[in-house]
MARVO-576797 format. One record per residue (C-alpha): x, z, y; residue in three letters. Coordinates in Angstrom, 3 decimals, decimal comma, m for minus. Last residue first. Layout:
BEGIN
R/east/up/north/res
R/X/Z/Y/ALA $
...
END
This chain:
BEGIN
R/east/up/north/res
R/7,212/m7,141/13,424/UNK $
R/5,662/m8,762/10,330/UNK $
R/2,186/m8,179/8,986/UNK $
R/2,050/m5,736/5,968/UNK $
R/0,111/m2,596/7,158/UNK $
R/m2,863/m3,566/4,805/UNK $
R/m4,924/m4,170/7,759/UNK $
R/m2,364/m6,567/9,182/UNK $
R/m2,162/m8,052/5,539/UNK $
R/m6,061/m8,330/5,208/UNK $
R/m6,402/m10,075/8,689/UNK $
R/m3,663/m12,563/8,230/UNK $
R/m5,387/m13,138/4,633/UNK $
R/m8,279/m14,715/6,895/UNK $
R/m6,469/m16,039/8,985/UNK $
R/m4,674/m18,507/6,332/UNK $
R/m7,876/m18,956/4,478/UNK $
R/m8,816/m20,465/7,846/UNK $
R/m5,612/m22,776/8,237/UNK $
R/m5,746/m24,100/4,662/UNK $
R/m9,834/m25,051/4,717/UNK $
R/m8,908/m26,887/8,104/UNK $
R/m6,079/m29,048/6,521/UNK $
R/m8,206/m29,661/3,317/UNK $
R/m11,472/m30,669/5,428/UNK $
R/m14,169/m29,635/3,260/UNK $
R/m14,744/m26,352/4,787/UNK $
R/m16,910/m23,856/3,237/UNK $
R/m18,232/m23,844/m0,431/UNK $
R/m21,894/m22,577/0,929/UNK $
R/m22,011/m25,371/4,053/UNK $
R/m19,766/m26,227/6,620/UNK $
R/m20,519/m27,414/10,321/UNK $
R/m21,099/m24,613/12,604/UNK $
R/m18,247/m22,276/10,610/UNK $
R/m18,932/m18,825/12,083/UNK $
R/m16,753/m16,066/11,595/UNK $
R/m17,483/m12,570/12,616/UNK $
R/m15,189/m9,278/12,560/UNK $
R/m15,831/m5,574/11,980/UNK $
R/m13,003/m4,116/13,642/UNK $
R/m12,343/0,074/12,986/UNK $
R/m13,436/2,646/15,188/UNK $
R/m15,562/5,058/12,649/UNK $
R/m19,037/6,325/12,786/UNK $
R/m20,382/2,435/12,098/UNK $
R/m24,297/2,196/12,527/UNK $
R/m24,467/m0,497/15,481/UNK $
R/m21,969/m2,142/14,061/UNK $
R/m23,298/m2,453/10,850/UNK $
R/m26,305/m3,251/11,921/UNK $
R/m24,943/m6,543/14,383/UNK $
R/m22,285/m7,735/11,198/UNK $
R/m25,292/m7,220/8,310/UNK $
R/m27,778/m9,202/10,502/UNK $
R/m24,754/m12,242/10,965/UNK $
R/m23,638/m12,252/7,547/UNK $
R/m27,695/m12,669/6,093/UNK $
R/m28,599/m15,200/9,537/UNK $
R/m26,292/m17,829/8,228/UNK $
R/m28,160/m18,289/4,870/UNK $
R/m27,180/m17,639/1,574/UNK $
R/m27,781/m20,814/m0,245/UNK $
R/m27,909/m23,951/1,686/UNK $
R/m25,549/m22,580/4,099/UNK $
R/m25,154/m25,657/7,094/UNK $
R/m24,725/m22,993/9,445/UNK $
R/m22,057/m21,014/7,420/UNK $
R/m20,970/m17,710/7,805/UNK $
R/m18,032/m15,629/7,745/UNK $
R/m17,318/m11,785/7,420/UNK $
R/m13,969/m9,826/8,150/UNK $
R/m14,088/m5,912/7,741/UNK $
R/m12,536/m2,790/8,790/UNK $
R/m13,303/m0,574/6,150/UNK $
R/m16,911/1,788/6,994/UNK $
R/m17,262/5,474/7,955/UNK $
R/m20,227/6,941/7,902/UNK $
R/m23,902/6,253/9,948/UNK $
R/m25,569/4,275/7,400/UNK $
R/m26,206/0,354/5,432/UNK $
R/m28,572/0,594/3,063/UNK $
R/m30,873/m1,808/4,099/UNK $
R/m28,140/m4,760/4,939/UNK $
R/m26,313/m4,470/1,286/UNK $
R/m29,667/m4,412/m0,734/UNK $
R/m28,910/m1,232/m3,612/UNK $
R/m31,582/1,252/m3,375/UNK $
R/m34,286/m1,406/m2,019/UNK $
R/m33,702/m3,964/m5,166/UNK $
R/m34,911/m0,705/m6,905/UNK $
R/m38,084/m0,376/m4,924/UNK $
R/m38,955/m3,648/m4,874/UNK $
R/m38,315/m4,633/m8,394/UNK $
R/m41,049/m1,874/m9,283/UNK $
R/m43,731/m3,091/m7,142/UNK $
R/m43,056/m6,726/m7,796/UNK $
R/m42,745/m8,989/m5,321/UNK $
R/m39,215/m8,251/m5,085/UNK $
R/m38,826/m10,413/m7,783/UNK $
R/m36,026/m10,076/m10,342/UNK $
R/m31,789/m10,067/m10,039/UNK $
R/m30,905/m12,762/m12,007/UNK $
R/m34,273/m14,463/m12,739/UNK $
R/m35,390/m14,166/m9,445/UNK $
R/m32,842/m16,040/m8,044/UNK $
R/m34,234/m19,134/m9,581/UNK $
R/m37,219/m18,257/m7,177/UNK $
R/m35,270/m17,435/m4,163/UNK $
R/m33,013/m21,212/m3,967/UNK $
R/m34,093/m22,336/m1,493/UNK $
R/m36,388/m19,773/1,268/UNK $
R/m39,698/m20,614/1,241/UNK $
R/m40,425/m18,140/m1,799/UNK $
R/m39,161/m15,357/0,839/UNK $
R/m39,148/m11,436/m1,108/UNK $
R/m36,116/m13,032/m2,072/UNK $
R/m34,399/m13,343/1,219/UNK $
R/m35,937/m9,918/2,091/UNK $
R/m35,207/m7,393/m0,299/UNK $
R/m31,304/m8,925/m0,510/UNK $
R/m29,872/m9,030/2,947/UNK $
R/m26,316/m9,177/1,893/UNK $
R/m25,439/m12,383/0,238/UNK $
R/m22,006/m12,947/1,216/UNK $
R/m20,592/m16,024/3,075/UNK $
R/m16,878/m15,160/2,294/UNK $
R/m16,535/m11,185/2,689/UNK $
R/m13,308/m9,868/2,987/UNK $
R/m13,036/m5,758/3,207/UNK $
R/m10,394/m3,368/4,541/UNK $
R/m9,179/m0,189/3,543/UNK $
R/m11,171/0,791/0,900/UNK $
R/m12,071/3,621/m1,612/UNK $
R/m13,848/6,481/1,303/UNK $
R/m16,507/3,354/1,541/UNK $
R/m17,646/4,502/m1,891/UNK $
R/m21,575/3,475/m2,036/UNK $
R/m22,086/1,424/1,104/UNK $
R/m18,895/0,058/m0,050/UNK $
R/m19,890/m0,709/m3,629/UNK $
R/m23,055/m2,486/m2,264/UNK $
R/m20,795/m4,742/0,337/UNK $
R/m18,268/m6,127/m2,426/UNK $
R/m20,892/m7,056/m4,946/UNK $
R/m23,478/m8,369/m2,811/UNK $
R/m20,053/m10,669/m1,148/UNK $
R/m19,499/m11,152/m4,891/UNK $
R/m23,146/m12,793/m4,906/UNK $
R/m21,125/m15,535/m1,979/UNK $
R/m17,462/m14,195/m2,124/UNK $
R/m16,337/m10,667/m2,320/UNK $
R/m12,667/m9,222/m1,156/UNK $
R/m11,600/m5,779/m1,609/UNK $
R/m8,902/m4,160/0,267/UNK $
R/m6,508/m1,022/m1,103/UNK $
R/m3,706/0,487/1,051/UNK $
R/m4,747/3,208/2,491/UNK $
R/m6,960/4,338/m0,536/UNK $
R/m4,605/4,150/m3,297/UNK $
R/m2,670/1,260/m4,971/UNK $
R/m0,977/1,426/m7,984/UNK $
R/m0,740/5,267/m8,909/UNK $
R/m3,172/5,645/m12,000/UNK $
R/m6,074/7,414/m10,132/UNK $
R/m6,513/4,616/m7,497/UNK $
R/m6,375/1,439/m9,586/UNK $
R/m8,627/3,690/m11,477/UNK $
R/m10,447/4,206/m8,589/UNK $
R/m11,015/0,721/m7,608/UNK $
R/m11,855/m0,390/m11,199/UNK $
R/m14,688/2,403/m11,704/UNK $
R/m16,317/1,238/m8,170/UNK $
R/m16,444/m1,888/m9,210/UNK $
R/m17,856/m0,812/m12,269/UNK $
R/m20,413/1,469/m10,452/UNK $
R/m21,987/m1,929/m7,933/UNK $
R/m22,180/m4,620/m11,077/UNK $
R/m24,350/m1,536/m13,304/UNK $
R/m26,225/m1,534/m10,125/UNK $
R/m27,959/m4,831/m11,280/UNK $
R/m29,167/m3,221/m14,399/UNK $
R/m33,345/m3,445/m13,471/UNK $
R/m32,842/m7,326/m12,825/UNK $
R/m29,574/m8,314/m14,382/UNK $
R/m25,856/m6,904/m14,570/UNK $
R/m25,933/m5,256/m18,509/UNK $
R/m27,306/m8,576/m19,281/UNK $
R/m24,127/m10,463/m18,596/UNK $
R/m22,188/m7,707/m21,023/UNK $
R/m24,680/m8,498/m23,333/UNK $
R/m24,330/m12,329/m23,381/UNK $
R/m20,477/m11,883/m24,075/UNK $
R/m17,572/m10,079/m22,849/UNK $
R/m16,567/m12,469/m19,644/UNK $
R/m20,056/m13,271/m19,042/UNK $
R/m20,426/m11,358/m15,720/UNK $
R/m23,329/m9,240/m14,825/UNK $
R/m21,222/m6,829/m15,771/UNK $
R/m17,810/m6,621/m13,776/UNK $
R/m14,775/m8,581/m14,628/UNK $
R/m12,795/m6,748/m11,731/UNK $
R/m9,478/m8,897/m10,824/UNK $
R/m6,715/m7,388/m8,973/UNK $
R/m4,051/m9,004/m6,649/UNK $
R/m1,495/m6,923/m6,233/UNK $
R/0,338/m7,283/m2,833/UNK $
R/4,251/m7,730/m2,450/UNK $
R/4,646/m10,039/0,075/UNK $
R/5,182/m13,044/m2,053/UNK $
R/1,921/m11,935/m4,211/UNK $
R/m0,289/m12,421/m0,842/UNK $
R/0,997/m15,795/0,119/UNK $
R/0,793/m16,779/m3,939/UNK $
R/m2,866/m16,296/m3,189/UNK $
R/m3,637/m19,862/m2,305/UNK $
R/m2,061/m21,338/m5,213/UNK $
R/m4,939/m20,532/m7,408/UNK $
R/m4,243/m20,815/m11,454/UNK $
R/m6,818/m19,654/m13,452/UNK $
R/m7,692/m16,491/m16,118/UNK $
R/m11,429/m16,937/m16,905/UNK $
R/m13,678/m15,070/m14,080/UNK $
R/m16,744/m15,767/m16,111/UNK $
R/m19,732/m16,448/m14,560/UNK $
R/m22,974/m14,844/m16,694/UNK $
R/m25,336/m15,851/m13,753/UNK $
R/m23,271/m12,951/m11,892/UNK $
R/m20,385/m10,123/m11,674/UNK $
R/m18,522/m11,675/m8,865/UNK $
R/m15,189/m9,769/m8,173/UNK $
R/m12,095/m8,961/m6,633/UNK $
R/m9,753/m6,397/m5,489/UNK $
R/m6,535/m6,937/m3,081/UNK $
R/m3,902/m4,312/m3,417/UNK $
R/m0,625/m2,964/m1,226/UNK $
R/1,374/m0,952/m3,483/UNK $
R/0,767/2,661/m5,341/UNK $
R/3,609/2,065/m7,020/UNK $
R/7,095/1,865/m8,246/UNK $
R/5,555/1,950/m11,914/UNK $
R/3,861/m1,121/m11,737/UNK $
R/6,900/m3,388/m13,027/UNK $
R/10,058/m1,530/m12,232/UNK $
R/11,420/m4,340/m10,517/UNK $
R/8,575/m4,700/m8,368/UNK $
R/9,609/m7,813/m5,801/UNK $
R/11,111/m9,022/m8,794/UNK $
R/7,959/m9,804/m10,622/UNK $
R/5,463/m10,857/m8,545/UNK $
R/2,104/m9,025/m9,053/UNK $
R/m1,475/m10,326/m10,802/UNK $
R/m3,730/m7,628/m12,423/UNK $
R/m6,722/m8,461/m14,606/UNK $
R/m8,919/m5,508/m14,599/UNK $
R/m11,677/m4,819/m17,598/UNK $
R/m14,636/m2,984/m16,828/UNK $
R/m14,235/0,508/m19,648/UNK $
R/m17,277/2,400/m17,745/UNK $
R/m14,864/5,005/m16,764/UNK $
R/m11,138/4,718/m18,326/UNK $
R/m11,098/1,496/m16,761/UNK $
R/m9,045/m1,412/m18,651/UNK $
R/m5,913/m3,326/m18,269/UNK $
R/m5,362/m6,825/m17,850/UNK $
R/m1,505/m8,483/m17,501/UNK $
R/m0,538/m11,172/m14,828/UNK $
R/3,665/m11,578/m13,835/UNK $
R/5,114/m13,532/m11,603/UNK $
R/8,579/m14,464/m11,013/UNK $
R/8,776/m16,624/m14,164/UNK $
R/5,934/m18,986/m12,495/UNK $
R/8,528/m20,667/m10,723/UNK $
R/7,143/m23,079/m7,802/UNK $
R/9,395/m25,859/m6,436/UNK $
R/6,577/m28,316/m5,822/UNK $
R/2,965/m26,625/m6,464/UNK $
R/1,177/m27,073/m9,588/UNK $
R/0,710/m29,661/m12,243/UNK $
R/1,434/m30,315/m15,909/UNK $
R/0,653/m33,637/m18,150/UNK $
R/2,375/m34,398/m21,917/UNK $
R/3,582/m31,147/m23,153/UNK $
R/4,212/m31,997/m26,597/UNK $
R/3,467/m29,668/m29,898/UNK $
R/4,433/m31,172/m33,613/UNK $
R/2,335/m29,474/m36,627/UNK $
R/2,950/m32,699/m38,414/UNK $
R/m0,558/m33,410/m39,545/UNK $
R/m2,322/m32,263/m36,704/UNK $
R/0,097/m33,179/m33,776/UNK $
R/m0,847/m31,506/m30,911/UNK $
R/m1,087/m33,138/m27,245/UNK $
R/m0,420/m30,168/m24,739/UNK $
R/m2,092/m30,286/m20,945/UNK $
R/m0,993/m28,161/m18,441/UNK $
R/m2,312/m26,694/m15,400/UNK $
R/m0,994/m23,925/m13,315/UNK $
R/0,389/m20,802/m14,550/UNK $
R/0,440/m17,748/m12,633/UNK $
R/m2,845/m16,680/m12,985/UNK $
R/m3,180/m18,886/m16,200/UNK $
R/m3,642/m22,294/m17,818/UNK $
R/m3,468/m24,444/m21,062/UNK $
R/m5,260/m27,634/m21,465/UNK $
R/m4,998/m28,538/m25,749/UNK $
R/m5,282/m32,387/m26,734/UNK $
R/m5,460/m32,439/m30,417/UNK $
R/m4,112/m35,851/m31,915/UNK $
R/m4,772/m36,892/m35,455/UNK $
R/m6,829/m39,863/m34,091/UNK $
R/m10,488/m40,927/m34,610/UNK $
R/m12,606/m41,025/m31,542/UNK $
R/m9,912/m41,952/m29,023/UNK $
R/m10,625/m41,161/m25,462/UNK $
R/m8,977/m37,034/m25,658/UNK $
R/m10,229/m34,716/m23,023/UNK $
R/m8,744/m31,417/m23,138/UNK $
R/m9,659/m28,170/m25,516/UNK $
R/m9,208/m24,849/m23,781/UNK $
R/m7,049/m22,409/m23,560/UNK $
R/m7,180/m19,601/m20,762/UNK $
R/m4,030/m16,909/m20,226/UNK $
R/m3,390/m13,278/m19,510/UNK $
R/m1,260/m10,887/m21,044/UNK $
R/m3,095/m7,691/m22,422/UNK $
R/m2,127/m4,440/m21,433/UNK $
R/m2,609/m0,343/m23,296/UNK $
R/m1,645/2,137/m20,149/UNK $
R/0,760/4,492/m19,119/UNK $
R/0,220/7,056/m16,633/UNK $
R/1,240/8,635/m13,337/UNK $
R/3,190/6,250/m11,570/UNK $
R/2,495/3,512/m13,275/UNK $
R/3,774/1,897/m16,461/UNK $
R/2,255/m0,712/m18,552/UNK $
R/1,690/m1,600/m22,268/UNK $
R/1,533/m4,220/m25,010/UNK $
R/4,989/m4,874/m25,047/UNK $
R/4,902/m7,946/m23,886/UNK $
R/6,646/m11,211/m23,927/UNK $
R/5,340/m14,034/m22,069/UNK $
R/3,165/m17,026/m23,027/UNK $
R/4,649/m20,032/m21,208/UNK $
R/6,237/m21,231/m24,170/UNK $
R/2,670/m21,794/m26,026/UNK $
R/2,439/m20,682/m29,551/UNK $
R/m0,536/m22,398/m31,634/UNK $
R/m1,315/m21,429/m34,801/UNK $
R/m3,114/m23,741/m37,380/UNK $
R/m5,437/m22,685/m39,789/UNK $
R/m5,412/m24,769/m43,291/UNK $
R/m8,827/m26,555/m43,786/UNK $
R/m11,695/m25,288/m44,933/UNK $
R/m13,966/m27,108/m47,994/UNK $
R/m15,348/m30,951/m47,957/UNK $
R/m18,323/m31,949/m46,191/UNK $
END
């Protein structure tokens, strides 16, 4: 073909101003603003139009139709809840002076009028940190509950995750999983150390592997949390994939190896969730389970809820939710999906000291 074309710039209106830093209590700090781009579906073959979806943390959907020749930018298709402003949010990423994991941060705007600086606040931290996932910057109405009363919501892009490329992924697999486990660790204390949230008023919150993620870190560093959130984690490690019979253990194996193996074993042994549990102190913690779990099984939550009960020095609730009828993604009743992710925060903000009266 023919040689390069000019490069076009695209400036979307919904990209805020920065200036490249924040303020916290105690420091100051280089900051990205967040957003994901990608390209959107177009049906015609040979047109001059370039359809562009653009999306953030506190922006939902929209879809741009670009003008090649012409330079000319549309907004033709946008979504989101009714009567929501996405200027009173705010999302920016900083980075861990340990380990350098990257932390999206999500706040509304004019409940901190002085940004981060009037800190430490109420914080919820996240993660997954496998298969090479990336936790891309996305819209997700549920957790504007949470910003509205003030929490940060905090993203970890761990390794194991593909947010920084194919090595970063590999940096989280077989012998490297606990690389996942100490930069979770790293994000919650620098969250700590720079004055946004400390220990009284941090939670974490894991998912499915992010429930592995969640649970390792606080066998680890339970002194970090408050409170913990596990959605149908995968906890009993060793001995789901030491179990062939079990779906979905040998594609497992190429993520986190094959117990089989002598020397999997042994390090598989120093982080599994359920074997390393001790007698210390634990965050008061809310786990669910699924009957109809195709891929962590019902039987992981419940083992780690009775142990950790049993082990537990301290008097806080450790809390089980069974759904007898959902699967892995939970419930797929809308209505019923609303109302549990509605108890489940009302457990985080009572632990985080943030329930009314």
């Amino acid at each position: 073909g023919g040689g390069k074309g000019p490069i076009h710039s695209l400036i979307f209106p919904e990209m805020l101003a920065s200036s490249g830093f924040i303020t916290t209590p105690r420091t100051q700090a280089a900051a990205q603003t967040l957003f994901s781009v990608s390209l959107a579906g177009n049906d015609l073959f040979k047109t001059d139009i370039l359809r562009v979806h653009y999306t953030s943390y506190i922006v939902p959907g929209r879809d741009y139709a670009y003008h090649v020749p012409t330079r000319e930018f549309k907004l033709i298709k946008e979504s989101g809840p009714e009567h929501y402003n996405p200027s009173l949010y705010r999302a920016e990423r900083i980075t861990s002076k340990e380990r350098q994991v990257p932390i999206s941060l999500v706040y509304r705007a004019d409940l901190h009028p002085q940004g981060l600086k009037g800190g430490p606040f109420p914080t919820l931290l996240t993660g997954y940190g496998a298969y090479g996932a990336c936790q891309d910057p996305g819209f997700d109405s549920n957790i504007l509950c949470l910003l509205d009363r003030g929490v940060i919501y905090a993203v970890a892009h761990v390794r194991g995750g593909g947010e920084l490329g194919r090595d970063w992924r590999e940096e989280g697999r077989y012998l490297k999983v606990k690389n996942r486990f100490h930069d979770f660790i790293a994000a919650a204390e620098t969250l700590i150390s720079m004055g946004i949230s400390e220990r009284s008023t941090l939670a974490a919150w894991g998912e499915s592997s992010g429930g592995l993620l969640v649970t390792a870190s606080v066998n680890m560093r339970p002194d970090l949390f408050k409170a913990i959130l596990l959605y149908v984690p995968f906890v009993d490690a060793v001995n789901t994939m030491s179990d062939p019979s079990i779906p979905l253990t040998c594609g497992e194996w190429e993520e986190i190896g094959n117990p089989n193996q002598r020397e999997t074993f042994y390090y598989m042994l120093e982080y599994s969730p359920y074997d390393n549990l001790r007698m210390q102190d634990y965050p008061a913690a809310l786990v669910t389970a699924s009957q109809n779990d195709t891929m962590v099984g019902y039987w992981e939550p419940l083992k780690y809820v009775s142990k950790l009960r049993r082990v537990k020095t301290d008097s806080n609730p450790v809390l089980l939710k069974v759904d007898f009828h959902a699967g892995h993604g939970g419930a797929s009743d809308k209505s019923k999906s609303m109302r549990e992710q509605a108890q489940h925060f009302a457990f985080l903000l009572d632990q985080l000291g943030l329930c009314d009266g």
